[in-house]
Each structure stands twice: as structure tokens, then as C-alpha cells.
C-alpha positions as CSV (number, residue, x, y, z in Angstrom):
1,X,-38.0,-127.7,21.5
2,X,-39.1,-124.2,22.5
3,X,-40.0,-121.8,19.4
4,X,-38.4,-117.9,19.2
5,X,-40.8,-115.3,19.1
6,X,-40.6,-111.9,18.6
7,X,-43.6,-109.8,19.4
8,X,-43.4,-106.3,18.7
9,X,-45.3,-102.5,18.9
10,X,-44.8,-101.0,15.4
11,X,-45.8,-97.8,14.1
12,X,-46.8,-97.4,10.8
13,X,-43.4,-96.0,9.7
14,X,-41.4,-99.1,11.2
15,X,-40.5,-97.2,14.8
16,X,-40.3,-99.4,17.6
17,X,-38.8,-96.9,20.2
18,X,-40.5,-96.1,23.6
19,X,-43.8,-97.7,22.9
20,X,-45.1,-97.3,26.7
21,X,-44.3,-94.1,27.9
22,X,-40.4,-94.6,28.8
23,X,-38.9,-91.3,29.5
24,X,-36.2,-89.2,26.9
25,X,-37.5,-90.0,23.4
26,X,-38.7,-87.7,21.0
27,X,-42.1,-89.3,20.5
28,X,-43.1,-91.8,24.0
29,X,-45.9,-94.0,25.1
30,X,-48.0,-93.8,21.1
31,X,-49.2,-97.5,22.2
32,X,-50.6,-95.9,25.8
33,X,-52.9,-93.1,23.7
34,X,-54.5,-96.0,21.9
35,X,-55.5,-98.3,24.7
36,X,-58.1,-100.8,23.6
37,X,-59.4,-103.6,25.1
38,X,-59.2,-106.3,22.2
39,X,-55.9,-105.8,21.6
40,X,-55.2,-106.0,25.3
41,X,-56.6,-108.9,25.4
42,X,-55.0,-110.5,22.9
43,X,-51.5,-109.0,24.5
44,X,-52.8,-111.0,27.6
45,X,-53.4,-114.2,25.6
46,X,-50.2,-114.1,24.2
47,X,-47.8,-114.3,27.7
48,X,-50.5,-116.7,28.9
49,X,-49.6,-118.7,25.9
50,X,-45.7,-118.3,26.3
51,X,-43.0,-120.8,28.2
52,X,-40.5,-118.3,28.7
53,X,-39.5,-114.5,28.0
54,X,-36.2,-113.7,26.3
55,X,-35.1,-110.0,27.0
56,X,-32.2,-107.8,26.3
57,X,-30.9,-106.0,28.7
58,X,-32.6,-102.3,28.4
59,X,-35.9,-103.9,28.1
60,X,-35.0,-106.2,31.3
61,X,-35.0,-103.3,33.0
62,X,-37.7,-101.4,32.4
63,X,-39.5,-104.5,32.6
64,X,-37.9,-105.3,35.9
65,X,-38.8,-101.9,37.3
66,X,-42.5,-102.1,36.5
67,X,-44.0,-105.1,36.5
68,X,-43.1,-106.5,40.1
69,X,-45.1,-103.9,41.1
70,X,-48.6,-104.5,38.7
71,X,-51.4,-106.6,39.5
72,X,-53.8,-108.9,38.1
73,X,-53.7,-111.9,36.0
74,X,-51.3,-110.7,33.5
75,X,-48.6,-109.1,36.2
76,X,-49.1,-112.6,37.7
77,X,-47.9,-114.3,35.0
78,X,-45.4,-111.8,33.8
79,X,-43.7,-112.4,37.3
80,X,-43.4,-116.1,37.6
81,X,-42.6,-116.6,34.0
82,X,-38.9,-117.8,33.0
83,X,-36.7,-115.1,32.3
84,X,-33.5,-115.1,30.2
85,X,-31.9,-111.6,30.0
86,X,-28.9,-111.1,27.3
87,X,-26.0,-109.1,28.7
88,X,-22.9,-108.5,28.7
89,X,-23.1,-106.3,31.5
90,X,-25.2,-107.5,34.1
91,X,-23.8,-109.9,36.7
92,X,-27.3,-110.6,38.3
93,X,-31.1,-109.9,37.8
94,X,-33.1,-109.2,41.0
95,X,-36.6,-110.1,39.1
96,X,-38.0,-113.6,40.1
97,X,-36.8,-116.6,38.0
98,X,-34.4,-114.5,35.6
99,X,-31.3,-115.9,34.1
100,X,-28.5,-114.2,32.7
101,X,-27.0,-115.1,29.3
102,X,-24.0,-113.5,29.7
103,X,-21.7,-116.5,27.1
104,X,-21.8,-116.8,22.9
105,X,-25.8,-116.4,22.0
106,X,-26.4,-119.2,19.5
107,X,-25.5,-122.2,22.0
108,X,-26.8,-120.0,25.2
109,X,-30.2,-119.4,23.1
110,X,-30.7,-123.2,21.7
111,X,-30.2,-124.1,25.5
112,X,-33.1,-122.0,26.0
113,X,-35.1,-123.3,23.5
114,X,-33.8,-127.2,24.6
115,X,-35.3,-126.0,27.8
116,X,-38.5,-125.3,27.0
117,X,-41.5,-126.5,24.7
118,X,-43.7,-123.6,23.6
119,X,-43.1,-119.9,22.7
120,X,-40.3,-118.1,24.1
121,X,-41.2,-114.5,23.6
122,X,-38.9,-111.6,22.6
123,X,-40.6,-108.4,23.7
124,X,-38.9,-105.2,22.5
125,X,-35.2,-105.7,22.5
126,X,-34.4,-104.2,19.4
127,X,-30.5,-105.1,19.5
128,X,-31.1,-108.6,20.7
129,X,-33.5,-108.8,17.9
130,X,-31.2,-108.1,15.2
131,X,-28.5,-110.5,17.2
132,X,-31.4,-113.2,16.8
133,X,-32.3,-112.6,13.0
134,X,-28.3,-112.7,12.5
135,X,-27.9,-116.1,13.9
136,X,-31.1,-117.2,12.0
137,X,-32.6,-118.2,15.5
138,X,-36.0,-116.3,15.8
139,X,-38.9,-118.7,14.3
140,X,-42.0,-115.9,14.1
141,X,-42.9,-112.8,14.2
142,X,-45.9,-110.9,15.7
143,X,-46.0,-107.4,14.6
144,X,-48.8,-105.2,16.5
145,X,-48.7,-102.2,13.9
146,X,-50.6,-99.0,15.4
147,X,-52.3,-96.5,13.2
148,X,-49.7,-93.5,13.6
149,X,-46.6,-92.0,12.0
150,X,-44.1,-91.1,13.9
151,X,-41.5,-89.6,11.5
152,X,-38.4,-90.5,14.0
153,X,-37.3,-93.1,16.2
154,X,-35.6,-96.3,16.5
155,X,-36.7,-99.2,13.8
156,X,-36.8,-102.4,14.2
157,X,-34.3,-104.2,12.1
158,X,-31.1,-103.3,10.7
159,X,-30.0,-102.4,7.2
160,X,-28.7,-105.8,6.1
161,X,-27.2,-106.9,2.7
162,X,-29.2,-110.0,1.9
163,X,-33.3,-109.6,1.9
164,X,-34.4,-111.8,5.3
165,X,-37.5,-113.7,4.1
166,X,-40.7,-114.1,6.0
167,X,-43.7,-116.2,5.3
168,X,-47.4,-114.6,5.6
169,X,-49.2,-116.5,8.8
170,X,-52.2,-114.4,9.7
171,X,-53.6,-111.0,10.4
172,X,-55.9,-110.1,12.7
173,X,-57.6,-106.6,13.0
174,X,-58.9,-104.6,16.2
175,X,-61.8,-102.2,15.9
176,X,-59.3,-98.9,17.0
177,X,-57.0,-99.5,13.7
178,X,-53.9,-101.7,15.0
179,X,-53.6,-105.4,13.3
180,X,-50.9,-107.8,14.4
181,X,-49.3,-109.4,11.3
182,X,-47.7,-112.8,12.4
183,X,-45.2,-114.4,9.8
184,X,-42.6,-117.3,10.3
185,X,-39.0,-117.4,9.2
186,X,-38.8,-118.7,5.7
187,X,-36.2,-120.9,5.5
188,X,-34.6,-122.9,2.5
């Protein structure tokens, strides 16, 4: 049974938004000004380590318009890894081995994770995200936190009414000031 994982850019004020440079946000591409090469790296070791990506639809595309068009080892791998994009919209995806989950998320997702046997990473997708953490379906987190406030933008979860636990995993730092904090759903 394949494991949800969400793996995300965070400022230190919670803002998710247009981490890489994507055009019409207030503040844009605050991950590309701190380019390091241990935490690239470690971004590198992570999609080598995953089974499958899981995208909504607005980071589908911007991932569909970019990487086709990379190289090296981590494009490679970026390309021929499973795809499942959510959305109610699309009708078909044009990026190699991409699904559309177009039906009810739960039983579409835990096909997915029937499917598959390692990590099935969820890379931005803000909305799916909070879909996900609804339906108690995303089993860790990976949060690369960068050393800068941003004061506006898009965060990464919802209000809700009931505190969502998490369970400490590990932290690991990077010379430049970004850590990834990884916790796990706490479940009772």
C-alpha cells in the first residue's frame, strides 16, 4: 500500500504561493533566490525515492509545461514517473504516464495508493491538499521551510474547526537556513 506524501516550500510565515518563479503573484520564485545545492539534492533524493506523483490541477500544469522540457537525472525521472492529476476539469493530460482523477477522491486516491508501494508525493497543490487532510488520507509531511517572510500569499492549510495533529519525525538543516520538518499524521 502506497503512502501519501505531501512535500512542500514554506516560508517562514506559512506562504506557499509561487515558490518557483510562476508569473502574477505579489511575491514569486523566494525558493529560486536561495538555490543551494544540499537542499537540491535532497529535493532530488526525494522523487528518486517516490512511486508516484499526485497533483492538482494548477500545479499539473505548470509542471506539465516545464519539466518535459528539463534535463538530467531529476527531469528524467520527473517524466517517467506515474502521474495522477485531480480535476474536475480536465478531460486529458498530454504529460507522459498521467491519469486523470476526474470521480469522488477518497476511493479514486486509495486506488492510487492500492496501486503503488512507496511514497506517492503531493507537490504544491494547495486545494488538493486541504481535500486530502479532509478525507484524513495524506500519511506525512515534508515541510522545506526557507528563511524569509513574506507578509502575503497563499497558506497552506485551511482554517479548520478541529486542531489536525501531527507527529514530530525529523528535521534536517542546510547550511543556507532552510530545514525540512517531516511529521506523520497522528491518528487515534
Amino acid at each position: 500500500m502506497g503512502r501519501i506524501v505531501v512535500t512542500e516550500f514554506v516560508s517562514l510565515d506559512g506562504v506557499v504561493e509561487a515558490p518557483g518563479g510562476e508569473p502574477g503573484y505579489a511575491h514569486t520564485n523566494w525558493v529560486g533566490e536561495r538555490h543551494h545545492d544540499s537542499w537540491q539534492e535532497y529535493k532530488q533524493q526525494e522523487i528518486a525515492d517516490s512511486d508516484a506523483l499526485l497533483l492538482g490541477r494548477v500545479t499539473y500544469e505548470s509542471f506539465a509545461g516545464a519539466w518535459p522540457d528539463y534535463e538530467g537525472d531529476m527531469a528524467d525521472r520527473m517524466n517517467a514517473l506515474p502521474k495522477y492529476v485531480v480535476s474536475t476539469t480536465l478531460t486529458s493530460a498530454d504529460w507522459n504516464n498521467t491519469t486523470v482523477l476526474s470521480g469522488d477522491l477518497r476511493p479514486e486516491v486509495e486506488a492510487v495508493k492500492a496501486r503503488h508501494h512507496g511514497e506517492i508525493q503531493v507537490a504544491g497543490s494547495r486545494t488538493l491538499v486541504n481535500a486530502l487532510k479532509a478525507l484524513d488520507l495524506v500519511d506525512e509531511y515534508h515541510f522545506m521551510v526557507f528563511p524569509v517572510v513574506l507578509g502575503s500569499g497563499a497558506r497552506l492549510f485551511d482554517e479548520v474547526e478541529q486542531p489536525y495533529e501531527l507527529s514530530y519525525r525529523t528535521t534536517r538543516p542546510f547550511d543556507n537556513g532552510v530545514v525540512v520538518h517531516t511529521y506523520v499524521r497522528s491518528r487515534t
